[in-house]
Residue frames relative to the residue before (quaternion, step in Angstrom):
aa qw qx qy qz dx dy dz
X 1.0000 0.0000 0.0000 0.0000 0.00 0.00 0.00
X 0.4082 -0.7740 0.4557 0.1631 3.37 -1.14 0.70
X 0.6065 -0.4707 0.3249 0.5523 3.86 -0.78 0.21
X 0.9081 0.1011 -0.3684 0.1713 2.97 0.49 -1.03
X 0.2757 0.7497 -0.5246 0.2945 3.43 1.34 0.62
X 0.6039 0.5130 -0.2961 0.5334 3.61 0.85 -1.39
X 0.7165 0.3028 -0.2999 0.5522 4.31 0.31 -0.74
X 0.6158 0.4997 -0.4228 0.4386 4.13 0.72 0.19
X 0.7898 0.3486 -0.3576 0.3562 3.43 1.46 0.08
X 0.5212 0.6234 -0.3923 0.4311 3.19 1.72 0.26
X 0.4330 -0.5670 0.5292 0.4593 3.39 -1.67 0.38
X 0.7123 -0.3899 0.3468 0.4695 3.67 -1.76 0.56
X 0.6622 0.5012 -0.4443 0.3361 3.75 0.03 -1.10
X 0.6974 0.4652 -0.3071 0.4505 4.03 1.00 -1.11
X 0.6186 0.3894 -0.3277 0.5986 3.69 1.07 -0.47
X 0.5699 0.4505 -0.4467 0.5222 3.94 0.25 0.25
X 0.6727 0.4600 -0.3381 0.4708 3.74 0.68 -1.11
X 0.7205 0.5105 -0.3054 0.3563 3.43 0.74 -1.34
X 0.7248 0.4300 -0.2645 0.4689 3.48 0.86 -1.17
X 0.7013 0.2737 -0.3989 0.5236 4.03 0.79 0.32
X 0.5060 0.4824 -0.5420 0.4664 3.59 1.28 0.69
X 0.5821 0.6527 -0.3400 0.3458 3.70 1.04 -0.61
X 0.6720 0.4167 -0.2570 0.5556 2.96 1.05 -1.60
X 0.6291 0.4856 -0.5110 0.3277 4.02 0.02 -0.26
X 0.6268 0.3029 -0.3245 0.6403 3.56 0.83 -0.98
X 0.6297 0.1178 -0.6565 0.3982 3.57 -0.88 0.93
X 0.6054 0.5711 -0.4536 0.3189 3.55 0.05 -0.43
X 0.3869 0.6108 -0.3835 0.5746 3.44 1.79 -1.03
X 0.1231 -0.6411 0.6939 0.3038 3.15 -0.34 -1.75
X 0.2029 0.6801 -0.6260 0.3231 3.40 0.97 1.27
X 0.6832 -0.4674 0.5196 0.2114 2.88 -2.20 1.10
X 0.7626 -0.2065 0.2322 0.5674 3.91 0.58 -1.04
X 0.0527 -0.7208 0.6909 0.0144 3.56 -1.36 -0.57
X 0.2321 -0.6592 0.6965 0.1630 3.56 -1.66 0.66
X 0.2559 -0.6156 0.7412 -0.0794 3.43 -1.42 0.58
X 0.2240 -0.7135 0.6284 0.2140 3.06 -1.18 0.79
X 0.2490 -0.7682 0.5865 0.0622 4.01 -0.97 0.41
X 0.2045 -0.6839 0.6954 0.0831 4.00 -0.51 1.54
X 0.0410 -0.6316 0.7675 0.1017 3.17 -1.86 1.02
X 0.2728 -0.6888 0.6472 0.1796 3.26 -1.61 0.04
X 0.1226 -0.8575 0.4978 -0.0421 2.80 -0.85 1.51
X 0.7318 -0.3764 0.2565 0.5069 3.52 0.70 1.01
X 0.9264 0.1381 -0.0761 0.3418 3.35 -1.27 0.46
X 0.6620 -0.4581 0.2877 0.5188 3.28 1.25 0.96
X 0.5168 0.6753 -0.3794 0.3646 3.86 0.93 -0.01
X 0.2639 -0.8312 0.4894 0.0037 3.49 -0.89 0.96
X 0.2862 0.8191 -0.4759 -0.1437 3.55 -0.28 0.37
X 0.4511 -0.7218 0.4692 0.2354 4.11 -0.89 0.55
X 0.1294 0.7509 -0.6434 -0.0740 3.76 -0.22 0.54
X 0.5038 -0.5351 0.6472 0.2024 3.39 -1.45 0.82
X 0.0940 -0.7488 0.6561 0.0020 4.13 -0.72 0.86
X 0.0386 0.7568 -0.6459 -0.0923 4.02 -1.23 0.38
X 0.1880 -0.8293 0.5258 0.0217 3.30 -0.87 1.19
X 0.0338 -0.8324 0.5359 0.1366 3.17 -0.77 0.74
X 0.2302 -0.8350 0.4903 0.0974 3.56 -0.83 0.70
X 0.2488 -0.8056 0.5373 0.0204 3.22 -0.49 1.50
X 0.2034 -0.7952 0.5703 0.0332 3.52 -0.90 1.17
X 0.5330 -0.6304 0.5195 0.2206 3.56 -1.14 0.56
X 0.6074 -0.4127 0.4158 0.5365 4.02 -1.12 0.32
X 0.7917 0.3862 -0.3725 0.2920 3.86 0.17 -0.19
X 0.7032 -0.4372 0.3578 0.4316 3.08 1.13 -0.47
X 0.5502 0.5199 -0.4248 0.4965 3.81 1.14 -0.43
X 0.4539 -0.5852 0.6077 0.2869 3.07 -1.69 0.16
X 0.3058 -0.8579 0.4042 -0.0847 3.23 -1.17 1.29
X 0.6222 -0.0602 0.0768 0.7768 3.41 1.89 -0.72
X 0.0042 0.6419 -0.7634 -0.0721 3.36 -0.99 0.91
X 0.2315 -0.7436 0.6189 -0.1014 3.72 -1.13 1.30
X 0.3981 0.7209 -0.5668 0.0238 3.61 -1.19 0.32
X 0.3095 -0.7522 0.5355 0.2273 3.22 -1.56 -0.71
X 0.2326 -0.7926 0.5191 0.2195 3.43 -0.67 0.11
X 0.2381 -0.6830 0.6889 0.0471 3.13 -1.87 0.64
X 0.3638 0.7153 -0.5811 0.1354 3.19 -1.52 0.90
């Protein structure tokens, strides 16, 4: 799945959270992190998937690939 497939099924408010949860852990300079992620699935229905990210960094220090996957 692609970013933006994976950010075409969230509502805006979970892709706002996620993208100023991303940017803290690089700013951290954290290795990765999970996050949970609410879809909506029609008819008043909720579902929770459980995402891990890993963030790959370069010989200097920058981040370079940030990678994951989700369960639920």
């Amino acid at each position: 799945m692609t970013l933006a497939d994976w950010i075409a099924m969230l509502p805006a408010d979970e892709v706002d959270k996620g993208s100023r949860y991303l940017k803290q852990k690089l700013a951290e300079g954290a290795d990765g992190y999970e996050r949970e992620h609410r879809l909506e699935l029609g008819g008043g229905q909720e579902r929770w998937l459980m995402s891990r990210v890993h963030i790959e960094r370069g010989p200097d220090g920058r981040w370079r690939i940030a990678s994951g996957w989700e369960e639920g």
